[in-house]
N, CA and C atoms as a LAMMPS dump frame, in Angstrom:
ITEM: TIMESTEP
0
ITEM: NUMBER OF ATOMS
597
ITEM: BOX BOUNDS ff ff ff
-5.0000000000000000e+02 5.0000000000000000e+02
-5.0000000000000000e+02 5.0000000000000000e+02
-5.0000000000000000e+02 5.0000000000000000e+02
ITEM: ATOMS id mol type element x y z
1 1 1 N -302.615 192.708 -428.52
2 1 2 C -301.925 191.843 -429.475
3 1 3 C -302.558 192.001 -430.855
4 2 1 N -301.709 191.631 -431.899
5 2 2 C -301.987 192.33 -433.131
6 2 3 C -301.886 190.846 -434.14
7 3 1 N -302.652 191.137 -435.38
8 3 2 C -302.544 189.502 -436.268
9 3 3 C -301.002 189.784 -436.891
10 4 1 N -300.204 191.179 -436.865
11 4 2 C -298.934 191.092 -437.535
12 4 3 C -297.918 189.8 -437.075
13 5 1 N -297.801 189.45 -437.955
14 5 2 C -296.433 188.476 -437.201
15 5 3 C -295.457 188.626 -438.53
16 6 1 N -294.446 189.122 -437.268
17 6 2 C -292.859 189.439 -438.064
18 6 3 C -291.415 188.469 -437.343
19 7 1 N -291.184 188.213 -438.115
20 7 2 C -290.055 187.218 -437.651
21 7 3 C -288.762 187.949 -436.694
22 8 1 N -288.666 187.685 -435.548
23 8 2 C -288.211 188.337 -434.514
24 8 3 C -286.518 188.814 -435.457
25 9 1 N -286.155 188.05 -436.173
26 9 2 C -284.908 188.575 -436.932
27 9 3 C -284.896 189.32 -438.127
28 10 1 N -285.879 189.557 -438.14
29 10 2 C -286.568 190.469 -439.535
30 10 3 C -285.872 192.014 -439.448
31 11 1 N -284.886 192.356 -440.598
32 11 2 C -284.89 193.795 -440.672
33 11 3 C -285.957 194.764 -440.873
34 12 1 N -286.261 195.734 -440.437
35 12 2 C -287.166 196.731 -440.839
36 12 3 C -286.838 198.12 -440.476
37 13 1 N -286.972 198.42 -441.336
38 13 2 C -286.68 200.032 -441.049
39 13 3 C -287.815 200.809 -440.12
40 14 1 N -287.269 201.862 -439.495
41 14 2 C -288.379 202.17 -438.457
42 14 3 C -289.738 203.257 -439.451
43 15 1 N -289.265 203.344 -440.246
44 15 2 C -290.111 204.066 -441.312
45 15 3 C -290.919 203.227 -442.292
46 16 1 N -290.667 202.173 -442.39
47 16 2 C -291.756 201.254 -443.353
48 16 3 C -292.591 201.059 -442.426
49 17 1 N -293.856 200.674 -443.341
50 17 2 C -295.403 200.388 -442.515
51 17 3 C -295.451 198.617 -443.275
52 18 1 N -296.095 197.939 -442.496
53 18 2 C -296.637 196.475 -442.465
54 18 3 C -297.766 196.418 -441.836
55 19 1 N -298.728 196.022 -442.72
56 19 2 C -300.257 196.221 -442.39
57 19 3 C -300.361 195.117 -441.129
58 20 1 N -301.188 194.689 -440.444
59 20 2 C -301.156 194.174 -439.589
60 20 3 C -301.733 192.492 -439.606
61 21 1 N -302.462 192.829 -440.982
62 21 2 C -302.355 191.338 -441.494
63 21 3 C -301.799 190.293 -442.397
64 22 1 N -300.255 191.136 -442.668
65 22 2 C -299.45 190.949 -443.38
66 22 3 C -298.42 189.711 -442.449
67 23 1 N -297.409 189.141 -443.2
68 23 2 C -296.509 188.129 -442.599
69 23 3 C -295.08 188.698 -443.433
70 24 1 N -294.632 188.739 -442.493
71 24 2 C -292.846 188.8 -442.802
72 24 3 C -291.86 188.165 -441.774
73 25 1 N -291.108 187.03 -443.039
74 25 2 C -290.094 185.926 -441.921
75 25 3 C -289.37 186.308 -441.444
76 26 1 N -288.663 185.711 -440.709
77 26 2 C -287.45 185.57 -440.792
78 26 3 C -286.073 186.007 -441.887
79 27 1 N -284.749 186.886 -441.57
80 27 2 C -283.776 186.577 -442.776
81 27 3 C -284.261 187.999 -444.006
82 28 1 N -285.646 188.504 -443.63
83 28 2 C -285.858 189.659 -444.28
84 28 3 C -285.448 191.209 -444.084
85 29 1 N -285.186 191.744 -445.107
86 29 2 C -284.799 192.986 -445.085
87 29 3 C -285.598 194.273 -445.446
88 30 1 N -286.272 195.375 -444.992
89 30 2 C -286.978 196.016 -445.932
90 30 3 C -286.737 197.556 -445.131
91 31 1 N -286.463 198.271 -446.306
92 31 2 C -285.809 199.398 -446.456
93 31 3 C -286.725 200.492 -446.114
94 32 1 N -286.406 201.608 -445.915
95 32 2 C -286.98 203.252 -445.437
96 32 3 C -288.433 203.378 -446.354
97 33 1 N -289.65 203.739 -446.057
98 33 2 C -290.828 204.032 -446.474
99 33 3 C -291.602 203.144 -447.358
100 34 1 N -290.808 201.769 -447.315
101 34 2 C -291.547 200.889 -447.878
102 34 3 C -292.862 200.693 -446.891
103 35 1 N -294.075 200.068 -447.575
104 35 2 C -295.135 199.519 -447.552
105 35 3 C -295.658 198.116 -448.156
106 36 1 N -296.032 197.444 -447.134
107 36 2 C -296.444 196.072 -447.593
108 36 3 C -297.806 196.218 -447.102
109 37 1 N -299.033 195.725 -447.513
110 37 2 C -300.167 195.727 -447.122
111 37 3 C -301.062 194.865 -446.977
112 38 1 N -302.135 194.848 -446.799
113 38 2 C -303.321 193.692 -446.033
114 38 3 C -302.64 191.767 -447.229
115 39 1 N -303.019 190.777 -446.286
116 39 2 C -302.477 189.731 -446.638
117 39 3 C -301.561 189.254 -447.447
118 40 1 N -300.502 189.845 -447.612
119 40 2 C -298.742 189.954 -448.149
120 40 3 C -298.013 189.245 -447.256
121 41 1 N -297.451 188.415 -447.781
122 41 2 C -296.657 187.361 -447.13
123 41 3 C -295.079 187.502 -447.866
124 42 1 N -294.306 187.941 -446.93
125 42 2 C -292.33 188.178 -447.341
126 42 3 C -292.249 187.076 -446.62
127 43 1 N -291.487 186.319 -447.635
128 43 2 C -290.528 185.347 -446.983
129 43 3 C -289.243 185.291 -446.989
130 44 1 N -288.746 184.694 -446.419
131 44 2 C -287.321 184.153 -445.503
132 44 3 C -286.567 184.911 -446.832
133 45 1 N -285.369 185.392 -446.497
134 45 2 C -283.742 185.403 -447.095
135 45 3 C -284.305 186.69 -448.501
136 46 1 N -285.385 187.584 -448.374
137 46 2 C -286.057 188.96 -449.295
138 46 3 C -285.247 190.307 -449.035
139 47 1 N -284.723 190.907 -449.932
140 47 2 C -283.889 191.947 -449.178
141 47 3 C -285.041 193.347 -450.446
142 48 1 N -285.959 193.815 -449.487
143 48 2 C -286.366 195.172 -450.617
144 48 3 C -285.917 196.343 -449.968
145 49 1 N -285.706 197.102 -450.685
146 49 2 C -285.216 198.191 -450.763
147 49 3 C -286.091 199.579 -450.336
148 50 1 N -285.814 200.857 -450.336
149 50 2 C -286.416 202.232 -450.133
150 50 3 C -287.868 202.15 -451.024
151 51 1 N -288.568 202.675 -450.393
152 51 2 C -289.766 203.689 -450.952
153 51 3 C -290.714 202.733 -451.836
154 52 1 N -290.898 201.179 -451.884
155 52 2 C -291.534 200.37 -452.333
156 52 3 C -292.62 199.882 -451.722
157 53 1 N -294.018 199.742 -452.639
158 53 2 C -295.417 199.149 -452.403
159 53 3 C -295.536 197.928 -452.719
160 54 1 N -296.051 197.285 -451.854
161 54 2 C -296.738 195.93 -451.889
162 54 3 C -297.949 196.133 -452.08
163 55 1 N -299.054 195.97 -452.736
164 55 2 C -300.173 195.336 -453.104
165 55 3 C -301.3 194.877 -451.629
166 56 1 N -301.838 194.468 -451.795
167 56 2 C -303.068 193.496 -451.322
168 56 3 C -302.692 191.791 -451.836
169 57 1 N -302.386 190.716 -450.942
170 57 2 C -302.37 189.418 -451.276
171 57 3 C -301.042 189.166 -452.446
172 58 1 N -299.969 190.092 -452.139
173 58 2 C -298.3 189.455 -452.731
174 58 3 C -297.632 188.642 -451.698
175 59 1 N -297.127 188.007 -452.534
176 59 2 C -296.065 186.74 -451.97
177 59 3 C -294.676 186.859 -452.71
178 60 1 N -293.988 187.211 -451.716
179 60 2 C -292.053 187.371 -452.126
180 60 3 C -291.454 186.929 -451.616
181 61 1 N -290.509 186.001 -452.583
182 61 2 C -289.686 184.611 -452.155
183 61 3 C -290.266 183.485 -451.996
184 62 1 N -288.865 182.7 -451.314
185 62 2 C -287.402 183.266 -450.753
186 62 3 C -286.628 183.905 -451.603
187 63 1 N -285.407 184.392 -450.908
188 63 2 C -284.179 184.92 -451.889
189 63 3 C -284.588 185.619 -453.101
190 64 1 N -285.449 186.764 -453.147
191 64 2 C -285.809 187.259 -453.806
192 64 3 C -285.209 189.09 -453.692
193 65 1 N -284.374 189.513 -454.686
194 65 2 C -284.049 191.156 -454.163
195 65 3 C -284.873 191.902 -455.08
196 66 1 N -285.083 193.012 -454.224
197 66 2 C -286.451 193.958 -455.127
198 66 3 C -285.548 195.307 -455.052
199 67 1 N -285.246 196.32 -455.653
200 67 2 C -284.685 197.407 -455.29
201 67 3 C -285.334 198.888 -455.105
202 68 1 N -284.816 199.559 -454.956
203 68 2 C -286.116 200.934 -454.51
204 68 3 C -286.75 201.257 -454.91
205 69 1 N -288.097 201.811 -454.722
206 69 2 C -289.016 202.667 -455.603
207 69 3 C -289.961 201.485 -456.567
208 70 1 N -289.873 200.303 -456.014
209 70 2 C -290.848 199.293 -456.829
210 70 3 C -292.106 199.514 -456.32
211 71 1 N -293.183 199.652 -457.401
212 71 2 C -294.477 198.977 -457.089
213 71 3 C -295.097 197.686 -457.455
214 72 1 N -295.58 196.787 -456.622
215 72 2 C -296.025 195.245 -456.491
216 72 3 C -297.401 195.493 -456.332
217 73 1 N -298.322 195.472 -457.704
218 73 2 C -299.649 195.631 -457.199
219 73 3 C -300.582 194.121 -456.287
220 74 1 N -301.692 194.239 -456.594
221 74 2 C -302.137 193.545 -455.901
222 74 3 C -302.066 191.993 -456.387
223 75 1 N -301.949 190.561 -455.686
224 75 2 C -302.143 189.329 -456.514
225 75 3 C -301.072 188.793 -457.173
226 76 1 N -299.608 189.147 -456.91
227 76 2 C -298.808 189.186 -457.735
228 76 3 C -297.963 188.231 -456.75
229 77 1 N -297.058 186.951 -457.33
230 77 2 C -295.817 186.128 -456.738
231 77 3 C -294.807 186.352 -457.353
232 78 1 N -293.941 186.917 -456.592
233 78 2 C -292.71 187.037 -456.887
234 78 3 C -292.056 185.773 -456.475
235 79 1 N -291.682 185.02 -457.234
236 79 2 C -290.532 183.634 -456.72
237 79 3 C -289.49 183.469 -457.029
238 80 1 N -288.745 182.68 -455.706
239 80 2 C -287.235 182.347 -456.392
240 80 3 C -286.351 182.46 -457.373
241 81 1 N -285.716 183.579 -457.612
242 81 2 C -284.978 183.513 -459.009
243 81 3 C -285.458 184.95 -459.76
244 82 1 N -286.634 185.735 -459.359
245 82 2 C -287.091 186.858 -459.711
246 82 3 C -286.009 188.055 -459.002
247 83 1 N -285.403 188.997 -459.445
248 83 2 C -285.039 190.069 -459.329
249 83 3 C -285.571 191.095 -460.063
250 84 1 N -285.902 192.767 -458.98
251 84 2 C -286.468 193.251 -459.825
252 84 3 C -285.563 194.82 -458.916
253 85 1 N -285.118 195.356 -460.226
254 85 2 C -284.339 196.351 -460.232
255 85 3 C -284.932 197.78 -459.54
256 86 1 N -283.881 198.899 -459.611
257 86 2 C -284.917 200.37 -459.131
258 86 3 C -286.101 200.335 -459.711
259 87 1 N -287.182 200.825 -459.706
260 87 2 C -288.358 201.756 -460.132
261 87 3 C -288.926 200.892 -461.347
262 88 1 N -288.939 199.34 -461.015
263 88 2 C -289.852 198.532 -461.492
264 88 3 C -291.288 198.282 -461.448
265 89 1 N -292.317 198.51 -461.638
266 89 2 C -293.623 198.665 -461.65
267 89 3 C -294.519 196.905 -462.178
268 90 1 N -295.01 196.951 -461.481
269 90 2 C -295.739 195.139 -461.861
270 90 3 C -297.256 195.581 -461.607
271 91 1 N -297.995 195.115 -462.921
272 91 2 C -298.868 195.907 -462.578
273 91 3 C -300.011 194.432 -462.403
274 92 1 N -301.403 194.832 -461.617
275 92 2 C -302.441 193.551 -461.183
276 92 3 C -302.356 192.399 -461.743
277 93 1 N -302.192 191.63 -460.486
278 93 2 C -301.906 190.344 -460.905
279 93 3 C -300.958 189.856 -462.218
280 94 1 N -300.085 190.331 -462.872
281 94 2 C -299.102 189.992 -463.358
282 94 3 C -298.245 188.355 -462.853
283 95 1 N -297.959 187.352 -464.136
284 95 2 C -297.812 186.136 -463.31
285 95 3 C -296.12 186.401 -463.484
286 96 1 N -295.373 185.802 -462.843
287 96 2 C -293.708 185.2 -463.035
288 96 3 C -293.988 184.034 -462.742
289 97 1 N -293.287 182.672 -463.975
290 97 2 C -292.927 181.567 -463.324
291 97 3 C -291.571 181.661 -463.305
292 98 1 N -290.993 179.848 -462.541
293 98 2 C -289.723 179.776 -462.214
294 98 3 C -289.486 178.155 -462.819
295 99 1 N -290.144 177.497 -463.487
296 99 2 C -289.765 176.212 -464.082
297 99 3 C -290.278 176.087 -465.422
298 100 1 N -289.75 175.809 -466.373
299 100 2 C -290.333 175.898 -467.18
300 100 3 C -290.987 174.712 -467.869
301 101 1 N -290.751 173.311 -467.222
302 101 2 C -291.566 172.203 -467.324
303 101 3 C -292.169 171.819 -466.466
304 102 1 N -292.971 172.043 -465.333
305 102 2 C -293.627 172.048 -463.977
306 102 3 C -294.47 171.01 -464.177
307 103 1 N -294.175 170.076 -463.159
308 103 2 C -295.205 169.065 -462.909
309 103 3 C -295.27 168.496 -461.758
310 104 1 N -296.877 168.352 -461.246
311 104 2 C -296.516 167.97 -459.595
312 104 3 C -296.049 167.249 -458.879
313 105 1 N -296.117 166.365 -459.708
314 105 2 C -295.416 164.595 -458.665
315 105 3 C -293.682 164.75 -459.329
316 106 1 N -293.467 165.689 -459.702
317 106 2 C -291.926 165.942 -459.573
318 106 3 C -291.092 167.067 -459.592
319 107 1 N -290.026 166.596 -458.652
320 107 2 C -289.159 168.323 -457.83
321 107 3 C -288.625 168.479 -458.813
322 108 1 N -288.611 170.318 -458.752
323 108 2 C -287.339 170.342 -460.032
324 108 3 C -287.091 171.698 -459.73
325 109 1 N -286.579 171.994 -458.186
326 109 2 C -286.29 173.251 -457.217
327 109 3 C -285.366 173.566 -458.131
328 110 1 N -284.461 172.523 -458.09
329 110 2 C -282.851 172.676 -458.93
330 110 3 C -282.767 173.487 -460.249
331 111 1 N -284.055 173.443 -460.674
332 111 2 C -284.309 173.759 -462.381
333 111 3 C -285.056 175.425 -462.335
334 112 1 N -285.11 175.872 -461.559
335 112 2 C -285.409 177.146 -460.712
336 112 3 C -284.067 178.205 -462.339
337 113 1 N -285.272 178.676 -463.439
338 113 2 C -284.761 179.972 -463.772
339 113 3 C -284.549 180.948 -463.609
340 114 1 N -283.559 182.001 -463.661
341 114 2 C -283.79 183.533 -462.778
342 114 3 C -284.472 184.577 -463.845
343 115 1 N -285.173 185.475 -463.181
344 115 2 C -285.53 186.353 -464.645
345 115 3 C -285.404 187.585 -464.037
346 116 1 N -284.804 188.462 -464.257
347 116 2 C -284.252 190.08 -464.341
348 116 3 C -285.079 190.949 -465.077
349 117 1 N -285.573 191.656 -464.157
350 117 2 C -286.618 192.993 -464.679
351 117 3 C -285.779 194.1 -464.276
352 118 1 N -285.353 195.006 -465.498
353 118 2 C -283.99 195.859 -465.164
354 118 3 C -284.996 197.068 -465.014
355 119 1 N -283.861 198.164 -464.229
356 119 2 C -284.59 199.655 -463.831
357 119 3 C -285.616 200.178 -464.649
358 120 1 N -286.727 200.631 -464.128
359 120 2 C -288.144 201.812 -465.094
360 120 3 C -288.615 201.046 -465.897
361 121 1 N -288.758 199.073 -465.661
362 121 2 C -289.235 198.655 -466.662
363 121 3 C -291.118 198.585 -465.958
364 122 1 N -291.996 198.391 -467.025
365 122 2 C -293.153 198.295 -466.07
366 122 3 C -293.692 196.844 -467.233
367 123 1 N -294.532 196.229 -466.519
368 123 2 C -295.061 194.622 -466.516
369 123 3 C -296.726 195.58 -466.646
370 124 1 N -297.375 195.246 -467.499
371 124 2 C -298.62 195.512 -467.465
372 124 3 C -299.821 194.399 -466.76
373 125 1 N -300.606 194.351 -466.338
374 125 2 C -302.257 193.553 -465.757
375 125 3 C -302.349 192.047 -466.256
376 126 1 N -302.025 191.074 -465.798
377 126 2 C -302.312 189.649 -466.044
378 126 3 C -301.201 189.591 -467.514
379 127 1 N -299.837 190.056 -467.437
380 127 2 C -299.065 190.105 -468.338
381 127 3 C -298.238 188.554 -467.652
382 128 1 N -297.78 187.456 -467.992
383 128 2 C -296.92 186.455 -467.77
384 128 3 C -295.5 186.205 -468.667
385 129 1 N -294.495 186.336 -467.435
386 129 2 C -293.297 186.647 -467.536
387 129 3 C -293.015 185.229 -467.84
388 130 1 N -292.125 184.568 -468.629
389 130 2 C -291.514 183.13 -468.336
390 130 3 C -290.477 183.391 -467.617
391 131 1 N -290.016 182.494 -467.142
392 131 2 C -288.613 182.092 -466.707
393 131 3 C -287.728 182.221 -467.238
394 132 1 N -286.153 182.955 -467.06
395 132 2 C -285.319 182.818 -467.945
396 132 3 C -285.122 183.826 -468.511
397 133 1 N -286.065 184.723 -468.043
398 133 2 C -285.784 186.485 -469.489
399 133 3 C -285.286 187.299 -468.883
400 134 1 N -284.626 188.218 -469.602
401 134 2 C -284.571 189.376 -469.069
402 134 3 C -285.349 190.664 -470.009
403 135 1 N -286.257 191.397 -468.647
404 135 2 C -286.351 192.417 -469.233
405 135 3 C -285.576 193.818 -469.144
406 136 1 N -285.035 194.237 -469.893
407 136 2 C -284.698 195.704 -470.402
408 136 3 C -284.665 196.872 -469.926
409 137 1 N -284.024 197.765 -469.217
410 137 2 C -284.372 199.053 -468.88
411 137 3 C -285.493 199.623 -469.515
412 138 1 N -286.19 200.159 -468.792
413 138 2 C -287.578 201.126 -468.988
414 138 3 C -288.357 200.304 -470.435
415 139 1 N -288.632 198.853 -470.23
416 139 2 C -289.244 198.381 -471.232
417 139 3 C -290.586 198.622 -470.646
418 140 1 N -291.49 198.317 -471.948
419 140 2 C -293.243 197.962 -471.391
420 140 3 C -293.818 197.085 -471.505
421 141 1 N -294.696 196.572 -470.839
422 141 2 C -294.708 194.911 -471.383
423 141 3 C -296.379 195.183 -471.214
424 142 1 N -297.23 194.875 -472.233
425 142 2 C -298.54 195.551 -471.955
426 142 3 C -299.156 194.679 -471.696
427 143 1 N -300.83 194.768 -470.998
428 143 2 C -301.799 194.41 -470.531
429 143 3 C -301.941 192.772 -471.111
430 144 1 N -301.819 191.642 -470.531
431 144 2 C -302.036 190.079 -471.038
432 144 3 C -301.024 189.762 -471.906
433 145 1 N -299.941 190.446 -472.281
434 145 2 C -298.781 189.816 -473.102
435 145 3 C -298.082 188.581 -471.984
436 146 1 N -297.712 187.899 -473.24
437 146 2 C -296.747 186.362 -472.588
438 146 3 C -295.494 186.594 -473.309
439 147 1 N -294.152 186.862 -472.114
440 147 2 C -293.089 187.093 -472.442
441 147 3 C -292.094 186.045 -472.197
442 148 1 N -291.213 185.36 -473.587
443 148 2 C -290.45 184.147 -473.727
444 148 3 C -289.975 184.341 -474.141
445 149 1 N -289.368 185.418 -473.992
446 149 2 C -287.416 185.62 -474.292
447 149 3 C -287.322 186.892 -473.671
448 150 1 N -286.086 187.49 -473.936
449 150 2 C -285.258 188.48 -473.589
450 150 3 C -285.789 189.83 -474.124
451 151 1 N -286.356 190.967 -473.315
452 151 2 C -287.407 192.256 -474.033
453 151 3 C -285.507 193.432 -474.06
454 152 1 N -285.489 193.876 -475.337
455 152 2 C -284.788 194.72 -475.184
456 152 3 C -285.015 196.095 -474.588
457 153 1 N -284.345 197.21 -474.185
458 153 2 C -284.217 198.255 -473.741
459 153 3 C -285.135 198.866 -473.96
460 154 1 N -286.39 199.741 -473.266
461 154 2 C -287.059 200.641 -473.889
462 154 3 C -287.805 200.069 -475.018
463 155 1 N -288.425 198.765 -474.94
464 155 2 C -289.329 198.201 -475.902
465 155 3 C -290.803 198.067 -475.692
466 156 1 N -291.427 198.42 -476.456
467 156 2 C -293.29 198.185 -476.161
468 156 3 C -293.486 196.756 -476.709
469 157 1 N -293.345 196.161 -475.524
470 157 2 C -294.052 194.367 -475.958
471 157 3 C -296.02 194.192 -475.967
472 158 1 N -296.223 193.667 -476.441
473 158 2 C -297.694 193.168 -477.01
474 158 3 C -297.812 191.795 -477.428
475 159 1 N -299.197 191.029 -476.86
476 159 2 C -299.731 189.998 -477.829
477 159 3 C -298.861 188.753 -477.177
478 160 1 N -299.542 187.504 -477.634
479 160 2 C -299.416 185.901 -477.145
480 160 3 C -298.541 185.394 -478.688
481 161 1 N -297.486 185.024 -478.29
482 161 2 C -296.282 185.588 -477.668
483 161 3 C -296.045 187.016 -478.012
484 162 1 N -295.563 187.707 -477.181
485 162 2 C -294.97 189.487 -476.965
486 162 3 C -294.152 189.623 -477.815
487 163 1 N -294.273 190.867 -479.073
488 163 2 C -293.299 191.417 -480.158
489 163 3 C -293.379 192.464 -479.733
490 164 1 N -292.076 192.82 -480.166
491 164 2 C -291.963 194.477 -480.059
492 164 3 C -292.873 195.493 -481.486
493 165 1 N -293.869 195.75 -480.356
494 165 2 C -294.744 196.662 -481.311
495 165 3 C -294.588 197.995 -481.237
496 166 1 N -292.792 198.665 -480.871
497 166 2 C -293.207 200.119 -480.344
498 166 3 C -291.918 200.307 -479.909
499 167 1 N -291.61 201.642 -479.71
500 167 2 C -290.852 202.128 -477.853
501 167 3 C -290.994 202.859 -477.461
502 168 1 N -290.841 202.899 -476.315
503 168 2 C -291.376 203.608 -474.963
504 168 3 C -289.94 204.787 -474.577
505 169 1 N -290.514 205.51 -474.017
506 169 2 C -289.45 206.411 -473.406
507 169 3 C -289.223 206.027 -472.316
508 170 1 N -288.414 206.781 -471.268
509 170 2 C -287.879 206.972 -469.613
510 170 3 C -289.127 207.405 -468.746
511 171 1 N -290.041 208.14 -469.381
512 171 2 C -291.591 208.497 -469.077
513 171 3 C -292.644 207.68 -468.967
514 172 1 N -292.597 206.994 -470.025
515 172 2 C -293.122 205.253 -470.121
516 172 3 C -294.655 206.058 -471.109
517 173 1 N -294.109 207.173 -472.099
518 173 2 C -294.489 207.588 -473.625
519 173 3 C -294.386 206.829 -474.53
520 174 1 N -295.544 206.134 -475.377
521 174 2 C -294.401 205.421 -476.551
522 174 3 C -294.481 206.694 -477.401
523 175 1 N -293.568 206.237 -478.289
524 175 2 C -292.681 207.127 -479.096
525 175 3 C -293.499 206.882 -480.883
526 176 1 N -293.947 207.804 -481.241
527 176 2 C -293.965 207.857 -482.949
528 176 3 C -292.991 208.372 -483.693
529 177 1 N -293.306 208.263 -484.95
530 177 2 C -292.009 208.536 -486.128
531 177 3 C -291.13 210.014 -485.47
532 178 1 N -291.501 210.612 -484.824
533 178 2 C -290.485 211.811 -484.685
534 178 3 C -289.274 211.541 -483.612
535 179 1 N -289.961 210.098 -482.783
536 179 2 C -289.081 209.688 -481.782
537 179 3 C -288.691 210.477 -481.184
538 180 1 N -289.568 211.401 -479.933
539 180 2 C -289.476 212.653 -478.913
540 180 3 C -290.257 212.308 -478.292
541 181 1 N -289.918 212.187 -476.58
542 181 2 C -290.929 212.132 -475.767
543 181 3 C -292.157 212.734 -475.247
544 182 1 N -293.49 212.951 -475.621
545 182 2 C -293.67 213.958 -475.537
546 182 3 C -294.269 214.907 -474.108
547 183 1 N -293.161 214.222 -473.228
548 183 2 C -293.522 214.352 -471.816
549 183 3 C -292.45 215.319 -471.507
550 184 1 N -290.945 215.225 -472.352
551 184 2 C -290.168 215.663 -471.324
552 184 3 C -289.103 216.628 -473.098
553 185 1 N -289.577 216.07 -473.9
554 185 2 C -288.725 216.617 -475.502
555 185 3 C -287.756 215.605 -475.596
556 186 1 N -287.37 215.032 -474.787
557 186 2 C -286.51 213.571 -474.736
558 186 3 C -286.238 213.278 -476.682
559 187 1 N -284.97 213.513 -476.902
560 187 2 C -284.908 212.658 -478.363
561 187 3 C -284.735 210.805 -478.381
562 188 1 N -284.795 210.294 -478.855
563 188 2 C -284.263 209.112 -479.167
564 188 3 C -284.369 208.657 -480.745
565 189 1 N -283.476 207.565 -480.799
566 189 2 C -283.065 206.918 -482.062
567 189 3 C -283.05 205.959 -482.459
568 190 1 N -283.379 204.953 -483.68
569 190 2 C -283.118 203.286 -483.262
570 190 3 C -282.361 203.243 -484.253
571 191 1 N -280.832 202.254 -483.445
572 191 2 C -279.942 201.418 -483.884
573 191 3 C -279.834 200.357 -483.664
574 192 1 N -279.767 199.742 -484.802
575 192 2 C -279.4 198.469 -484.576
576 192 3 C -280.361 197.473 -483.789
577 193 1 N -281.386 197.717 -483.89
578 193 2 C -282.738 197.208 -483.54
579 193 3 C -282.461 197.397 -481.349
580 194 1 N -281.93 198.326 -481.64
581 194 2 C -282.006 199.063 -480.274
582 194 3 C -282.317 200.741 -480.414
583 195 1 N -282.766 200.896 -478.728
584 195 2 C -283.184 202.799 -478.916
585 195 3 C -282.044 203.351 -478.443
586 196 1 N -281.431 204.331 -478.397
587 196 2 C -280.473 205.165 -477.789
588 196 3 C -281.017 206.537 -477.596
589 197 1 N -280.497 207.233 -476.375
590 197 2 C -281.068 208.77 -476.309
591 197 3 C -280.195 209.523 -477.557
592 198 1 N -280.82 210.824 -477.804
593 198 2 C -279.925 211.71 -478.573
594 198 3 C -279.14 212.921 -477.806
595 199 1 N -277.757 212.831 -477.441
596 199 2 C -277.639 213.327 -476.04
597 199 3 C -277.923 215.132 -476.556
């Protein structure tokens, strides 16, 4: 007998690994070559997707969808209302809340914000997400930034509160005045206080 305990209705693909001191409920779903690892707790009604890492000591959910190719480093809660798109990256201990007036001697489940981390965006090391945002395709959100609003597309966020100090490529390059990736020759352009490729 093993310390794994998986909720007898639990999807799993026969190709994901679950460390053995990990917990996964009930109502969960988790897709082809994913990995969850030592004390990670999935809860009830989680649907993740292909080829995604869990960390050391993550907690996901409930009702939380993660989509393929995510990495969840170590220390990190994903809660209620968090969605996080393809090839999202969260990097150590990174916080998400879900209320944005929290106080203990009162419920306020109901008041539960959602916040959207769209495809190739990456969350940098003790970076805190508020409630309520969305971030951006292939944005960056760097190391201890606090993010309270909406990160556009391909933006380098920085600093208490997070400005856009930059942008980043599809490579996750930021970009100087010549605006070329210099990973891949990638052009880009800014309009309109957005980036666009140069096809």
């Amino acid at each position: 007998m093993t310390s794994t305990r998986i909720g007898p209705e639990a999807k799993i693909d026969a190709t994901a690994f679950i460390h053995e001191s990990a917990y996964v409920d009930n109502g969960v779903t988790i897709g082809a070559g994913t990995k969850v690892w030592h004390f990670s707790h999935i809860l009830g009604d989680v649907e993740i997707g292909a080829n995604c890492v869990f960390g050391q000591n993550v907690v996901v959910g409930p009702s939380v969808k993660i989509g393929n190719n995510c990495k969840v480093q170590n220390n990190i809660s994903l809660y209620k209302g968090v969605t996080l798109e393809d090839g999202v990256f969260c990097g150590p201990s990174c916080v998400f809340t879900n209320v944005n007036n929290p106080r203990a001697e009162i419920e306020r489940k109901e008041e539960f914000a959602p916040t959207l981390v769209k495809r190739g965006s990456s969350i940098g090391a003790n970076a805190t997400i508020i409630c309520g945002s969305t971030l951006g395709e292939y944005c960056f959100i760097a190391a201890g930034a606090v993010v309270a609003k909406d990160v556009p597309p391909h933006a380098l966020m920085a600093g208490v509160p997070a400005k856009r100090v930059g942008w980043m490529s599809h490579a996750g390059r930021k970009l100087d005045e010549t605006m070329t990736c210099p990973d891949t020759n990638q052009k880009y352009a800014e309009r309109n206080g957005n980036l666009i490729e140069i096809k």
